[in-house]
Rosetta silent file (secondary structure, phi, psi, omega in degrees, C-alpha in Angstrom):
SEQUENCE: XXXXXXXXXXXXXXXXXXXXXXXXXXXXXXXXXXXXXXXXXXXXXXXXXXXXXXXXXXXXXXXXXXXXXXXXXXXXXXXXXXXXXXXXXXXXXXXXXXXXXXXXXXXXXXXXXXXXXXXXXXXXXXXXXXXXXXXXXXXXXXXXXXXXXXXXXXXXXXXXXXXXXXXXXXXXXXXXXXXXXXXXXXXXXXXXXXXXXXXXXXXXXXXXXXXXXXXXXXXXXXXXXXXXXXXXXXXXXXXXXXXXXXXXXXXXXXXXXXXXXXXXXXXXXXXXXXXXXXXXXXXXXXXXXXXXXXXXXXXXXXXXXXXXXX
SCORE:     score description
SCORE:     0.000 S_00000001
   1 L     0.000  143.840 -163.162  -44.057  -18.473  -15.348 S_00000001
   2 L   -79.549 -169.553  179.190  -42.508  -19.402  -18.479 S_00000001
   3 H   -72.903  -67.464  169.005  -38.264  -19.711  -18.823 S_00000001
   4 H   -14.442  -97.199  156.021  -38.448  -16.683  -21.214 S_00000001
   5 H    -2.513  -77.743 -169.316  -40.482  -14.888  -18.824 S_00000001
   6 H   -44.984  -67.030 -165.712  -38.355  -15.409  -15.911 S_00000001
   7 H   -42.086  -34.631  167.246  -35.143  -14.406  -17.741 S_00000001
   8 H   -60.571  -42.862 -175.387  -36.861  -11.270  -18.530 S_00000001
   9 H   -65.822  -42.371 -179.893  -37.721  -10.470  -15.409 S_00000001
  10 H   -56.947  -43.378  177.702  -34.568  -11.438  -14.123 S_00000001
  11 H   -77.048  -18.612  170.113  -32.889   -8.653  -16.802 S_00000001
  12 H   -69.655  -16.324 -161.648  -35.207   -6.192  -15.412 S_00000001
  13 H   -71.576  -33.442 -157.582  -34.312   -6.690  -11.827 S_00000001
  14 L   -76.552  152.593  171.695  -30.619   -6.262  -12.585 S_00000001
  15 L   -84.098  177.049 -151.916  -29.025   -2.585  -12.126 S_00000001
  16 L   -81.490  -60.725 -163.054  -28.021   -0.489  -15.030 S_00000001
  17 L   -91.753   83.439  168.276  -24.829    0.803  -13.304 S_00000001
  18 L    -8.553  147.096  176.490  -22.362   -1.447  -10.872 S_00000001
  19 L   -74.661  170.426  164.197  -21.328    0.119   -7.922 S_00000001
  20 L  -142.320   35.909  163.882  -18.240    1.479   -7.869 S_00000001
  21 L  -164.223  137.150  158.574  -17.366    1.706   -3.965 S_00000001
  22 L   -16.609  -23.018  170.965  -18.154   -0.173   -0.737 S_00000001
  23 H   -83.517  -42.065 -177.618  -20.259    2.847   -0.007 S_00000001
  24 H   -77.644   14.071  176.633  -22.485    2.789   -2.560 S_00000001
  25 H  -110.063    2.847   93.409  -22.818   -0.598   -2.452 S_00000001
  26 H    25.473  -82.554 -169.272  -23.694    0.489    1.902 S_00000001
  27 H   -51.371  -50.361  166.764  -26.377    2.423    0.206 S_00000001
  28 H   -84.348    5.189 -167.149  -27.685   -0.092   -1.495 S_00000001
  29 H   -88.255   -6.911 -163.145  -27.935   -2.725    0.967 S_00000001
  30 H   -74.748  -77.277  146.729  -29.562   -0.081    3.055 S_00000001
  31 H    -3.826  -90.716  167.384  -32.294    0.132   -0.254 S_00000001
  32 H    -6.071  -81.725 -173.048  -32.443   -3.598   -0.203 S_00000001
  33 H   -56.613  -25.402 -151.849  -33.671   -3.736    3.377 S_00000001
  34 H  -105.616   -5.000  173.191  -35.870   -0.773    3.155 S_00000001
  35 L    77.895   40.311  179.039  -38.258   -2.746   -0.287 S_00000001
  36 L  -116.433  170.418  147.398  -36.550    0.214   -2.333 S_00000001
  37 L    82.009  174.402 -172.002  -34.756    0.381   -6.131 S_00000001
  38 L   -58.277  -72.383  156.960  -35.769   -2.087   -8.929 S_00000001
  39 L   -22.259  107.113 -178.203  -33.053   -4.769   -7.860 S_00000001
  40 L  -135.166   73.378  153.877  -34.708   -6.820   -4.755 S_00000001
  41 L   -24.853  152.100  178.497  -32.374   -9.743   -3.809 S_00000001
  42 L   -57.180  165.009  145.722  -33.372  -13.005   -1.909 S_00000001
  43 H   -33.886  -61.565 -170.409  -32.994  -13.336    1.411 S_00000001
  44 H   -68.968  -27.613 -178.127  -29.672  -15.408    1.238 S_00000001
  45 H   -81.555  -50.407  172.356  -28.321  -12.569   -1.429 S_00000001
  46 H   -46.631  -39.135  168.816  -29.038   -9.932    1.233 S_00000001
  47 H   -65.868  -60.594  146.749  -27.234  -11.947    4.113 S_00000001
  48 H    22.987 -100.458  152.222  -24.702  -12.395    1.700 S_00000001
  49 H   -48.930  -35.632  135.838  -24.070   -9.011    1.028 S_00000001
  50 H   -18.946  -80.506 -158.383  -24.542   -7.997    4.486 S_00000001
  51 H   -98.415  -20.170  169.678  -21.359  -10.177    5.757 S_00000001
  52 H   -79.582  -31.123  172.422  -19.122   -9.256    2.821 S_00000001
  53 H   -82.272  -14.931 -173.414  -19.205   -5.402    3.854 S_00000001
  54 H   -92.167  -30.680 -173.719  -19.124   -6.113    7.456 S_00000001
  55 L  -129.929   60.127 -126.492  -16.324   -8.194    6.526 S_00000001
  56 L   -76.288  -54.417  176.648  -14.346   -6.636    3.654 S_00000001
  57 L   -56.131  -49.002 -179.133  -10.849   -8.473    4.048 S_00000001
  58 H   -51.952  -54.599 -160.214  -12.669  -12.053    3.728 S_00000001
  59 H   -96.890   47.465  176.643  -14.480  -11.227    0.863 S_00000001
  60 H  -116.147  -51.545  166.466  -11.802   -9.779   -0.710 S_00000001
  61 H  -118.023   18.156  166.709   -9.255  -12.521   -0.650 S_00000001
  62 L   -76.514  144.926 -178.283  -11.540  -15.595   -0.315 S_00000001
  63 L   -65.659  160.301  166.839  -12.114  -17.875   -3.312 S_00000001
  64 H   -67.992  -61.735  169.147  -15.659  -17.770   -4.273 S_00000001
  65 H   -16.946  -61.449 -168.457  -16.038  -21.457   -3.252 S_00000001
  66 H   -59.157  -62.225 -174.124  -14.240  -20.666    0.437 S_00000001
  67 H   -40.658  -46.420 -155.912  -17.297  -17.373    0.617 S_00000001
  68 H   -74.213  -64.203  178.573  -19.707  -19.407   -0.525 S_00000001
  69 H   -39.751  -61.659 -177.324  -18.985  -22.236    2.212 S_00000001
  70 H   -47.742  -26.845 -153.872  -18.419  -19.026    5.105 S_00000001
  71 H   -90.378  -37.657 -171.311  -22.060  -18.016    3.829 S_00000001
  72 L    58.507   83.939  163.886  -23.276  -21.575    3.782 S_00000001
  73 L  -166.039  142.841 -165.048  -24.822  -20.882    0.456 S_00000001
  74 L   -76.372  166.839 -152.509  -23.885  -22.369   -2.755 S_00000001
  75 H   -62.903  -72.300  177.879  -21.287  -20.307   -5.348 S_00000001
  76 H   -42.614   -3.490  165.997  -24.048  -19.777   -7.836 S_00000001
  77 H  -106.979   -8.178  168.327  -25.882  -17.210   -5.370 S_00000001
  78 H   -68.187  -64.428 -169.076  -22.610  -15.063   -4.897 S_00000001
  79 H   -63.973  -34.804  161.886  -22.705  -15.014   -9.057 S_00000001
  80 H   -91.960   31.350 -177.000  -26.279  -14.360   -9.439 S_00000001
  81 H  -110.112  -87.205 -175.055  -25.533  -11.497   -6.461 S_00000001
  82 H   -62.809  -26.487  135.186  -23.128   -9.740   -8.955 S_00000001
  83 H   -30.320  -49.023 -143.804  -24.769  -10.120  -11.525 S_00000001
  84 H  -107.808  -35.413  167.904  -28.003   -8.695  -10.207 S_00000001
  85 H   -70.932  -42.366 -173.002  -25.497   -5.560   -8.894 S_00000001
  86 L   122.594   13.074  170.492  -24.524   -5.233  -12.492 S_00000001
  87 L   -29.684 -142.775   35.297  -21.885   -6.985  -12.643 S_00000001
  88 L   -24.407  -32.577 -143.240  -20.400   -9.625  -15.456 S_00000001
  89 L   164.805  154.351 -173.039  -19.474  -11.750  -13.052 S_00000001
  90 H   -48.463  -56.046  178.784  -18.044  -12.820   -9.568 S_00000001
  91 H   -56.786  -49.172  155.711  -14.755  -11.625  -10.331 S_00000001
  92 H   -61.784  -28.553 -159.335  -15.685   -8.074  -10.836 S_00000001
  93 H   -82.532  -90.703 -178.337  -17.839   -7.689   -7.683 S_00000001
  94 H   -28.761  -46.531 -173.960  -14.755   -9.100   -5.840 S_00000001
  95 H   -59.645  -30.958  166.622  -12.253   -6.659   -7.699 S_00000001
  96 H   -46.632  -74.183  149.283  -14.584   -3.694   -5.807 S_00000001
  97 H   -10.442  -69.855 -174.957  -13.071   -5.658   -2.368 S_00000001
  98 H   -75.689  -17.604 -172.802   -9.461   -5.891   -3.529 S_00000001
  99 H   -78.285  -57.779 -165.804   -9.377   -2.123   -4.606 S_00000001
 100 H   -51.614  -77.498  178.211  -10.535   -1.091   -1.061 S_00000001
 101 H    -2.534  -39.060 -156.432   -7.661   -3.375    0.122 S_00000001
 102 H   -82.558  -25.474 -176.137   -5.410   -1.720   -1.904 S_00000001
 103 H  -147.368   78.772 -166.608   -6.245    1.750   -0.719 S_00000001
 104 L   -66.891  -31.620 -163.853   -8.003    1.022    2.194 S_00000001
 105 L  -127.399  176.669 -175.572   -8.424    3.761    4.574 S_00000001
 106 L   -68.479  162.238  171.683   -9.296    8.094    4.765 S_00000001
 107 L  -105.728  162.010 -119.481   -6.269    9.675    4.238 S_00000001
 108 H   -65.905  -25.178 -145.251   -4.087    9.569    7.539 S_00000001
 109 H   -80.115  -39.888 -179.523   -4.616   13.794    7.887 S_00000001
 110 H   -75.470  -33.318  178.720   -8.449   12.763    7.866 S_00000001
 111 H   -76.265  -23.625  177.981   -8.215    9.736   10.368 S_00000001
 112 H   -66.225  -27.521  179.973   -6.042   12.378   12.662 S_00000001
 113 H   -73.349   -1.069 -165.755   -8.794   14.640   12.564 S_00000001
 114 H   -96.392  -46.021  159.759  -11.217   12.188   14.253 S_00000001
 115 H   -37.512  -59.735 -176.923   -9.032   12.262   17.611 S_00000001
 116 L   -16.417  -80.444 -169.299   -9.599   15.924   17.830 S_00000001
 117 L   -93.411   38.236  173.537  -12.381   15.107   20.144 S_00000001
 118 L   -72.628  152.688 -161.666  -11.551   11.867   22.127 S_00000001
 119 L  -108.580   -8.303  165.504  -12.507   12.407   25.460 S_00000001
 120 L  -172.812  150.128 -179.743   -9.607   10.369   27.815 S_00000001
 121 H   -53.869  -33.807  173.574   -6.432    8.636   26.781 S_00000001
 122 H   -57.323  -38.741  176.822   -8.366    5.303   27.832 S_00000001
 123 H   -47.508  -61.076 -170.826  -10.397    5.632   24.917 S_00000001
 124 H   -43.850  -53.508  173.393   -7.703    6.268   22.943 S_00000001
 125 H   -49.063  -58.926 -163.093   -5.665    2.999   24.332 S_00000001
 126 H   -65.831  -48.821  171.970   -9.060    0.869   23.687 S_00000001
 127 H   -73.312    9.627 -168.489   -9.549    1.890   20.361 S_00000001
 128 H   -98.868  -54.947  176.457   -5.589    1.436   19.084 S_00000001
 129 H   -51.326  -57.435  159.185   -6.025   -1.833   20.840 S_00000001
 130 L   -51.392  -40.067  177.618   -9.131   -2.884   18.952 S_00000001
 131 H   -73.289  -58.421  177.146   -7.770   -2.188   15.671 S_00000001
 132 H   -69.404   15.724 -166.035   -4.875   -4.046   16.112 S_00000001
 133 H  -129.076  -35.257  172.001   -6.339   -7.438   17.762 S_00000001
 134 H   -61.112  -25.362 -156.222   -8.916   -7.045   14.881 S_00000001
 135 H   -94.058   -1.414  172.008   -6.297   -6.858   12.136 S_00000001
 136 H   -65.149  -28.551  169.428   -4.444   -9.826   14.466 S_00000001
 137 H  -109.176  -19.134  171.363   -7.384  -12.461   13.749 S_00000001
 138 H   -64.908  -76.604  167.038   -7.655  -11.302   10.292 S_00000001
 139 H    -1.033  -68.904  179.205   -3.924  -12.211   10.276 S_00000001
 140 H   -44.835  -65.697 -176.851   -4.893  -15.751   11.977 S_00000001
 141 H   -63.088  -17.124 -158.483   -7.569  -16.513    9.921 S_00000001
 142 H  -101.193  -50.172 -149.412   -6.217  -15.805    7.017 S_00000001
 143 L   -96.109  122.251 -169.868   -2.689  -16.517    6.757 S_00000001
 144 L   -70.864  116.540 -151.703   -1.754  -19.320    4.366 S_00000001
 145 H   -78.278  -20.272  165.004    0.042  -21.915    6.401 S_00000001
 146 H   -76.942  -33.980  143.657    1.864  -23.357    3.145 S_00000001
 147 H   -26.916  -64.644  175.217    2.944  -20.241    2.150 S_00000001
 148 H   -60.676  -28.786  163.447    4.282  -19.380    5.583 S_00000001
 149 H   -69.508  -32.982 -170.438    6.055  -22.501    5.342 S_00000001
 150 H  -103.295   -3.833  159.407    7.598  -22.220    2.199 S_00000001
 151 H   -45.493  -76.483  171.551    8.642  -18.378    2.942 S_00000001
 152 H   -35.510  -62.993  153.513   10.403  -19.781    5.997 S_00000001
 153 H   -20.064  -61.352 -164.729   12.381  -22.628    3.777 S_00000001
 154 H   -76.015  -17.095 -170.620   13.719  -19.644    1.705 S_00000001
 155 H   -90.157   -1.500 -173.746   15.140  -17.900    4.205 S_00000001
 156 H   -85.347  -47.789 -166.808   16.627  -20.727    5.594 S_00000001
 157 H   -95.359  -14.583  177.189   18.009  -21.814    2.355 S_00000001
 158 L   -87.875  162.487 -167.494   19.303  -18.861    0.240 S_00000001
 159 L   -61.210  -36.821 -175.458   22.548  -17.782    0.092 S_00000001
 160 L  -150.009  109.663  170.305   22.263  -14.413    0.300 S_00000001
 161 L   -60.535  139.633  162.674   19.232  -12.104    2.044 S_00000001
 162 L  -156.413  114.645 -173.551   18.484   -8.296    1.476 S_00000001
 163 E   -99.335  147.765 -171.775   15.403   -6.638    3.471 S_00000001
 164 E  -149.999  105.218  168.233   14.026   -3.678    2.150 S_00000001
 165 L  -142.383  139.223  168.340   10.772   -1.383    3.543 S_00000001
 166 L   -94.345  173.270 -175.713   10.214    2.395    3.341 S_00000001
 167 L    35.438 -117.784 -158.678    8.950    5.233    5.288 S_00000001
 168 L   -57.989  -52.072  168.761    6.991    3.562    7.923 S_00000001
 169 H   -64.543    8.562 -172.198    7.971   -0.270    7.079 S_00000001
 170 H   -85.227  -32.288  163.859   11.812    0.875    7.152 S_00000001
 171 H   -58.599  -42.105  179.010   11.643    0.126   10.981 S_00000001
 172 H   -67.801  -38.526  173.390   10.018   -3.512   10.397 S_00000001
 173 H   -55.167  -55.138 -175.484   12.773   -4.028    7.734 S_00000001
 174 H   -48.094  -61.380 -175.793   15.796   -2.975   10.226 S_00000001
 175 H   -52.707  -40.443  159.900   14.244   -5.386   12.556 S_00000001
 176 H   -30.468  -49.663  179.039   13.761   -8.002   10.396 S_00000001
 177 H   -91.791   -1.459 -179.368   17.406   -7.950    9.369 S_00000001
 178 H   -90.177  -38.380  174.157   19.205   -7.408   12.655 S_00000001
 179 H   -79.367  -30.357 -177.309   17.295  -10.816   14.025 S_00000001
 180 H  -100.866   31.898  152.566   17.790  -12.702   11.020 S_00000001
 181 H   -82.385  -48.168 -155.859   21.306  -11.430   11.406 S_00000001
 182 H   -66.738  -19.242 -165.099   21.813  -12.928   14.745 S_00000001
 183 L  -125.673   11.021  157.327   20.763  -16.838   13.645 S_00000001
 184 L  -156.392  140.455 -117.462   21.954  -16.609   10.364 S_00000001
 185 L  -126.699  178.850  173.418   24.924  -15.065    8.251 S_00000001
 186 L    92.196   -5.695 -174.079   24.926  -13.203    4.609 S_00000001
 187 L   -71.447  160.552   83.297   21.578  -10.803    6.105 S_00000001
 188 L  -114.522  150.836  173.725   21.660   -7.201    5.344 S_00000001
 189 E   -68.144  136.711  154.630   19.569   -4.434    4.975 S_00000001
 190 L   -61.723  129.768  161.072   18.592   -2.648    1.887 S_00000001
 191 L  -157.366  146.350 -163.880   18.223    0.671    2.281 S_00000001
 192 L   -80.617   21.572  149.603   18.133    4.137   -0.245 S_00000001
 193 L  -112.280 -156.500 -167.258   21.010    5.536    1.649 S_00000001
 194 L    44.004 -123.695 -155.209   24.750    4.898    2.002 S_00000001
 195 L   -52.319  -47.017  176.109   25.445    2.789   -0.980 S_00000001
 196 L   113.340  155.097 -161.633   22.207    3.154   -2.280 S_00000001
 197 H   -87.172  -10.131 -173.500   19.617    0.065   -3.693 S_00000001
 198 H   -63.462  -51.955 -154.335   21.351   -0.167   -7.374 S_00000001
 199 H   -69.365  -53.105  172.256   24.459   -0.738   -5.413 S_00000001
 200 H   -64.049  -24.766 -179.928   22.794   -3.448   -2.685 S_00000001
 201 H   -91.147    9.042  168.794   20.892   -5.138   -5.725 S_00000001
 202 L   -66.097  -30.050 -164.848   24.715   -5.431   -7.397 S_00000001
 203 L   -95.765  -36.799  173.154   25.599   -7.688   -4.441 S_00000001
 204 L   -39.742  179.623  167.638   22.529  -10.355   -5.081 S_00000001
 205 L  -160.645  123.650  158.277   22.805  -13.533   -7.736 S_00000001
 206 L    22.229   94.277 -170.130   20.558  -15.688   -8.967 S_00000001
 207 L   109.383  -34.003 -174.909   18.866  -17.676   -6.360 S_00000001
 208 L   -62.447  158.511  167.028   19.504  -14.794   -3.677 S_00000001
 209 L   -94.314  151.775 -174.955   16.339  -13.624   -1.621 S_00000001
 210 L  -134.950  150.194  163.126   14.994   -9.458   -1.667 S_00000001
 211 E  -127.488  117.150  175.920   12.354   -9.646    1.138 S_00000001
 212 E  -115.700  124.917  156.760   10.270   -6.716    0.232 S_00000001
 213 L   -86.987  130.602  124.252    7.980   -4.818    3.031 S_00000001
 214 E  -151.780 -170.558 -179.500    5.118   -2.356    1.734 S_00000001
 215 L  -174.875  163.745 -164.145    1.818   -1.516    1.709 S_00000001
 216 L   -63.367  165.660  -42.712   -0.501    1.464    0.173 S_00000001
 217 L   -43.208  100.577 -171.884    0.577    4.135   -0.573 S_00000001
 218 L   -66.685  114.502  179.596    2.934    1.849   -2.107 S_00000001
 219 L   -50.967  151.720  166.774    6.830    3.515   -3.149 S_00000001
 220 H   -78.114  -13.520 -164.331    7.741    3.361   -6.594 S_00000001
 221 H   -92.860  -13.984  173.549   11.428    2.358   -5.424 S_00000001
 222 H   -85.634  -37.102  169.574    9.481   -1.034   -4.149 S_00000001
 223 H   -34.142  -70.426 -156.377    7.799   -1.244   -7.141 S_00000001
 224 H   -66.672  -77.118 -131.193   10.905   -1.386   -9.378 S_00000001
 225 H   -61.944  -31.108 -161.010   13.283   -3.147   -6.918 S_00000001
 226 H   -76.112  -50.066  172.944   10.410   -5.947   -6.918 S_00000001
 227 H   -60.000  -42.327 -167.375   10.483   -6.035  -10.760 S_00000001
 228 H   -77.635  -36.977  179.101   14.007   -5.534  -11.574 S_00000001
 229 H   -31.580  -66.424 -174.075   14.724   -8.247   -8.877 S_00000001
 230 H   -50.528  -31.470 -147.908   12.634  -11.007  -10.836 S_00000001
 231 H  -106.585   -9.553  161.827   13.911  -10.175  -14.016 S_00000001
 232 L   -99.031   39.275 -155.988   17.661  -10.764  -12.694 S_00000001
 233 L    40.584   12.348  178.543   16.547  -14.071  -11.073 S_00000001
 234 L   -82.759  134.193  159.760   16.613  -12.982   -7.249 S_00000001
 235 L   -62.846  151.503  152.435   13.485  -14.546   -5.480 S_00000001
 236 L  -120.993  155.876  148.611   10.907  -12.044   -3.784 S_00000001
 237 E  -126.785  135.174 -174.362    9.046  -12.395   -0.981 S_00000001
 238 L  -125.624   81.268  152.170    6.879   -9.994   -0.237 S_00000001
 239 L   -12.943   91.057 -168.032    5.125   -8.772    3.001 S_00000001
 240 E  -146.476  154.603  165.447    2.210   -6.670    1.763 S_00000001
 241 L   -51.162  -25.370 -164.153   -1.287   -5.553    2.300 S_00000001
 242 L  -160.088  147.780  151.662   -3.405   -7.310   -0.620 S_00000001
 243 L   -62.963   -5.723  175.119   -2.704   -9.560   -2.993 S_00000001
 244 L  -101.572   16.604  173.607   -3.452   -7.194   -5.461 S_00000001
 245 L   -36.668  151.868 -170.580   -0.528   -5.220   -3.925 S_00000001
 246 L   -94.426  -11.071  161.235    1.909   -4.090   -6.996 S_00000001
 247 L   -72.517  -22.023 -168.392    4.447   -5.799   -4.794 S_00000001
 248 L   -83.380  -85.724  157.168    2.516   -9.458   -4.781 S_00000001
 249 L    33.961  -64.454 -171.629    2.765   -8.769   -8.538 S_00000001
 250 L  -114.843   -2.004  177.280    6.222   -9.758   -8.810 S_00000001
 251 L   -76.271  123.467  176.408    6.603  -11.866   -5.709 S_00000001
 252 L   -54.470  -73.471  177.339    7.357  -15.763   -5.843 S_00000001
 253 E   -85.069  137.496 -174.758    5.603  -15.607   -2.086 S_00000001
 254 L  -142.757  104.441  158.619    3.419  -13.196   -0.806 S_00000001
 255 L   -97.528  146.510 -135.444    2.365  -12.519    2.636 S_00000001
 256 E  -128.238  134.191  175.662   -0.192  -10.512    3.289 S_00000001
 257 L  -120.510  102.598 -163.831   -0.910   -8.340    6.807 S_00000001
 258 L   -67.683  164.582 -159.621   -3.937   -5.925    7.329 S_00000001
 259 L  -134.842    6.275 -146.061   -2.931   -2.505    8.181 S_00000001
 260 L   -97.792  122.869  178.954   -6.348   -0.998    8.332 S_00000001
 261 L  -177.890 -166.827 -179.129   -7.577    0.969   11.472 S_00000001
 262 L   -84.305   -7.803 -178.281   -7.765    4.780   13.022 S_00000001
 263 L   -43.434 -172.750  177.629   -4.145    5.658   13.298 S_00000001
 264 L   -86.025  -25.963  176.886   -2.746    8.394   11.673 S_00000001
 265 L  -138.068 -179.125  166.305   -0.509    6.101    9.738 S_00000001
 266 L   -47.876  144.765 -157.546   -0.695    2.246    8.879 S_00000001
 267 L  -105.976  117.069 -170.410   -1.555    0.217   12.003 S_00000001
 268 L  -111.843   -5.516 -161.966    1.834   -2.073   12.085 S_00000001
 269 H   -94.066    9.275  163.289    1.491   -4.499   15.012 S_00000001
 270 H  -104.984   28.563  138.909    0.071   -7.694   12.796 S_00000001
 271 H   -81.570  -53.766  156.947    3.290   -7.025   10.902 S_00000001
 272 H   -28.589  -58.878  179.347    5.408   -6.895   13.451 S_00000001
 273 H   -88.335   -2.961 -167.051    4.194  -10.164   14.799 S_00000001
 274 H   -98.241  -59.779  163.342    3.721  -12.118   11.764 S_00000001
 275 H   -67.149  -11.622  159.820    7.554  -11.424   11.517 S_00000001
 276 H   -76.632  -34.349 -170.277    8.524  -12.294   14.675 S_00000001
 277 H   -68.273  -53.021  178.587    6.544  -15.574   14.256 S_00000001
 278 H   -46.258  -29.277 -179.742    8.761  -16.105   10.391 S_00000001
 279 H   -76.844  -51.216  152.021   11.746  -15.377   12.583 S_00000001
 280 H   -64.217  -59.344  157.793   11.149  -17.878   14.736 S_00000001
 281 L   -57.175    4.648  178.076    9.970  -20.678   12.701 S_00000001
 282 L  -109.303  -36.595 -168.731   13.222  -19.833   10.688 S_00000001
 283 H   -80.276  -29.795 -175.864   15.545  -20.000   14.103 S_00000001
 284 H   -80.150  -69.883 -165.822   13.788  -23.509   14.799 S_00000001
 285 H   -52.068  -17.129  163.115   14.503  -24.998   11.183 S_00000001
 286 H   -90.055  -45.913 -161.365   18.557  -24.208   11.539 S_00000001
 287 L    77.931 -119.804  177.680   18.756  -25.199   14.697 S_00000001
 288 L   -76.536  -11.866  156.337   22.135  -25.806   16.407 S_00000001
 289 H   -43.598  -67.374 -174.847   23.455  -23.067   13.296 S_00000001
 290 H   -98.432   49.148 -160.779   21.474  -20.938   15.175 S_00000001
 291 H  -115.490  -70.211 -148.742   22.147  -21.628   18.244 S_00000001
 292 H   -78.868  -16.611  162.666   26.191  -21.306   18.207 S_00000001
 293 H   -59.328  -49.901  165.220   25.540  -18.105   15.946 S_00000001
 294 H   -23.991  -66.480 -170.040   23.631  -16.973   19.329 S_00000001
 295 H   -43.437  -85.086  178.151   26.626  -17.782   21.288 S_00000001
 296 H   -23.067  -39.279  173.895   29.120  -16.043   19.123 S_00000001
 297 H   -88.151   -4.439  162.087   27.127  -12.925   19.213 S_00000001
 298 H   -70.136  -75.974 -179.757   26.564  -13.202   23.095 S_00000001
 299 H   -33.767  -68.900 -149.367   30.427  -13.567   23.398 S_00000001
 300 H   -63.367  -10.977  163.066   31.389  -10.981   21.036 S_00000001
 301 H   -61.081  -41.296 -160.946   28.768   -8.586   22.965 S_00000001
 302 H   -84.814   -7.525  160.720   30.701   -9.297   26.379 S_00000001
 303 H   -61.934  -39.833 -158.772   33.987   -8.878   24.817 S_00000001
 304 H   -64.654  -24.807 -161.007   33.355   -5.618   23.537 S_00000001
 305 H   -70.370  -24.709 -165.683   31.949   -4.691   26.683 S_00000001
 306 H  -116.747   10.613  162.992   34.882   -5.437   28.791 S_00000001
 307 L   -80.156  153.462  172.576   37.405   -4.013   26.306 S_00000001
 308 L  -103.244 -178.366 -173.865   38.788   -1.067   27.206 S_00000001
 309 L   -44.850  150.277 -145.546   38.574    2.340   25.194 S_00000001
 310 L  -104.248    0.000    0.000   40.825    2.421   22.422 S_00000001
C-alpha cells in the first residue's frame, strides 16, 4: 500500500466527533474490544486506553513521555491514539482527564444515595478504607518530591504565614495552623469571620506566604484570595485537587491530593496526611527553634493549668 493510500485510510479510521467524557470514551473501548465502529486501534492503542481509564489520575497529570514509559510504548502511539479518537492532539485527549479531575465525582446527594442499601457497617468501614488507601498511593506515587521540598523551605523561611480552607477544608486549615503555630511564630489562620479575609490579607507583605486549601467545588473567596494574593506579591501555595485547579492557577507551588471516592463529601485523609508529613519535614528543618518553641508551649500549658481561677 502506497503512502497516499495509507494516509487515507488512516483519515477514514479516525472518528468524526471526540469524546467528550470518560464514559463515552468507556463505551468506546467497550466497541474497540467487541470489532465494532469505524475506528479499530492496535493492540498497544487498546492497552493503552484500557490503563488510562482504569487509571484516570495518572493519565491525567503524567507527561506524555512519563505515560508513554508507564505503557512501555513509545509517545507517538499515545498521539496517534488521540488522534484516531478525534482529537488534534495529545494535549486535548489529556484535557478530557484533567476535567474529570477537576470535577471528579456524582454529586455528594447521589454518592449518599448508594449507601441506602449497604448491608453491615463492615462493609461500610472496608469501602471508606479502600478509598482512602487508594487515594494514599495515588498521593505516594505521585507527589513531586522537589516541590514538597521547596513548599517546606517556604514555610520555614517566610516571615509571615496565613492558612486559609473552606467548608470542608476549614478543619485541615485550623489544623494546619495550630501545628505550625506550635514550632513556629507569625502563623495564623485566615478565616471569613471575625475580622474577615480583606482584613487578614491587610496584615501580609511582600514575600509573606497564603497557604491556600481547596478542591472542587472550588469557593470563589479562594479563587480571588489566590489572585489578589499574587498580584500584591504574597507567595501561594496551594493544596488542591488537580493541577488544573483554579487555585494551582495562581500558585507559585502546588500540591496536589486526590479526594475522589464514595463519601458523601470529599474523602480528606490523603490531605490530612500529606500535611502532617509538610509539618513535619518543616519541624525537622528549624530544629532547636522548634524545639524550645515546644517547650515554651508545654510550660505555658502547665502554668495555665495550675493557675488558679481569676
Amino acid at each position: 500500500m502506497g503512502i497516499l493510500a495509507r494516509k487515507q485510510t488512516t483519515r477514514k479510521r479516525r472518528l468524526r466527533r471526540a469524546p467528550a467524557s470518560l464514559q463515552e470514551l468507556r463505551e468506546l473501548l467497550a466497541r474497540f474490544r467487541a470489532g465494532e465502529g469505524l475506528a479499530t486501534p492496535g493492540e498497544k492503542s487498546i492497552a493503552a486506553l484500557s490503563f488510562m481509564l482504569d487509571n484516570p489520575t495518572e493519565a491525567a497529570v503524567y507527561s506524555i513521555s512519563r505515560l508513554a514509559e508507564e505503557l512501555g510504548v513509545n509517545p507517538s502511539t499515545l498521539t496517534r491514539l488521540a488522534k484516531l479518537l478525534g482529537f488534534p492532539g495529545f494535549s486535548a485527549f489529556q484535557a478530557l482527564f484533567r476535567a474529570e479531575l477537576t470535577h471528579p465525582g456524582a454529586p455528594f446527594s447521589e454518592r449518599a444515595s448508594h449507601w441506602l442499601n449497604v448491608e453491615s457497617p463492615l462493609d461500610t468501614l472496608q469501602r471508606v478504607a479502600k478509598d482512602e488507601l487508594n487515594n494514599l498511593q495515588i498521593l505516594m506515587s505521585h507527589l513531586d518530591p522537589e516541590v514538597f521540598d521547596r513548599v517546606a523551605g517556604m514555610l520555614v523561611e517566610a516571615e509571615r504565614i496565613r492558612i486559609y480552607g473552606a467548608r470542608l477544608f476549614h478543619s485541615l486549615a485550623s489544623f494546619i495552623a495550630y501545628c505550625l503555630g506550635l514550632i513556629r511564630e507569625e502563623v495564623a489562620l485566615l478565616a471569613d469571620s471575625s475580622e474577615g479575609l480583606a482584613h487578614g490579607l491587610l496584615q501580609l507583605r511582600p514575600g509573606d506566604l497564603l497557604f491556600l486549601i481547596g478542591t472542587a467545588p472550588y469557593t470563589s473567596s479562594a479563587r480571588e484570595l489566590a489572585q489578589l494574593a499574587r498580584e500584591q506579591g504574597i507567595r501561594v501555595v496551594a493544596l488542591t485537587d488537580a493541577y488544573s485547579s483554579p487555585l494551582a492557577q495562581h500558585a507559585e507551588q502546588t500540591l496536589i491530593a486526590n479526594t475522589s471516592g464514595a463519601f458523601f463529601a470529599n474523602n480528606v485523609a490523603s490531605s490530612f496526611i500529606l500535611s502532617e508529613a509538610l509539618l513535619l519535614e518543616t519541624a525537622t528543618r528549624l530544629g532547636p527553634r522548634a524545639v524550645e518553641r515546644l517547650k515554651l508551649h508545654e510550660k505555658l500549658v502547665t502554668d495555665l493549668r495550675i493557675s488558679p481561677s481569676p
